[in-house]
C-alpha positions, 0 to 999 in steps of 0.5 A, a space after each residue: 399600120 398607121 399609129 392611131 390604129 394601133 392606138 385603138 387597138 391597144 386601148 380596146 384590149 388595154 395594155 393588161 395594168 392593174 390600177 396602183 394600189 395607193 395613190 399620191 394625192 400629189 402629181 405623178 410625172 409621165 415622161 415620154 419620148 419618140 423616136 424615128 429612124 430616118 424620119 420618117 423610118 423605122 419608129 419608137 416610143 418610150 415612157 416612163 412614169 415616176 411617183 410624186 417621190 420620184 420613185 419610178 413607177 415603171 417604163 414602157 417601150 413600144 415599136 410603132 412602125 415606120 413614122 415621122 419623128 413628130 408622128 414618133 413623139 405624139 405617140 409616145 404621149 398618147 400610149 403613155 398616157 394611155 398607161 398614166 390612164 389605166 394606173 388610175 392616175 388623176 394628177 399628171 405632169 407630162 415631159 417631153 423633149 419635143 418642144 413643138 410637141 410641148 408648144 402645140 399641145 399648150 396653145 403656143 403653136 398651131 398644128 398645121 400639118 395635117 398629118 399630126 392633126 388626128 395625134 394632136 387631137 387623140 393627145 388633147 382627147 386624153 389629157 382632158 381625162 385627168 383631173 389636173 394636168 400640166 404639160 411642158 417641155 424638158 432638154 433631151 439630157 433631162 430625157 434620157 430614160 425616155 428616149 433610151 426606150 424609144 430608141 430602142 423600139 425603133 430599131 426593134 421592128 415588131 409592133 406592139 408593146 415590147 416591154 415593161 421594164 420597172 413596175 412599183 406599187 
């Protein structure tokens, strides 16, 4: 199943949060990361969304199926802020350990393979949904949480949502 498919699948069926009960007016940090197996092989997303305090608001690990890497690191974004969406958050501060990634979405680079054409274009779709949002690059050794979770996922093998793992209010 490509990822967009199970993209949409997930959003028209929703991944079953609850909005958090009180916000911080300040941003929350989504940090996300893919993962491929082979690349392309076998892939994983993980997110993990924390509190303006840095509290952790909760982690995600899904299993995509066999993707590239770059493919791998799009998806992790966009089901992650699929997530940061129906938590209700409005402020946001992405991290991502792919600096293309990162460089695509802030204008630096242009996205010039046409397979990550309808990731790039589903991610920026997303992002213009929050009311602020600031996107950048973070080292893998800042990442760990994120990409421990993808990781994870890509050696799992059933598509779909496979955990979460932390949830505070």
């Amino acid at each position: 199943m490509a990822l967009l498919e199970f993209v949409a699948r997930l959003a028209a069926v929703k991944v079953g949060l609850e909005p958090l009960k009180a916000l911080n007016a300040d941003p929350y940090i989504l940090m996300t990361d893919g993962a491929a197996k082979g690349n392309p092989g076998p892939a994983g997303a993980g997110a993990v969304i924390f509190a303006p305090d840095e509290a952790v608001v909760g982690s995600w690990s899904w299993y995509l199926g066999p993707l590239s890497n770059n493919a791998a690191e799009y998806g992790a974004l966009i089901l992650g802020l699929i997530v940061a969406k129906e938590l209700g958050l409005k402020k946001l501060k992405v991290a991502l350990d792919s600096e293309l990634v990162a460089r695509q979405l802030s204008g630096q680079y242009q996205v010039r393979h046409e397979g990550l054409r309808l990731y790039y274009q589903e991610a920026k779709k997303l992002l213009a949904e929050f009311d602020e949002v600031k996107v950048g690059h973070v080292y893998r050794e800042k990442n760990g949480d994120a990409d421990r979770l993808a990781s994870l996922a890509a050696q799992n093998g059933a598509i779909g949502l496979l955990e979460v793992l932390e949830r505070q209010d």
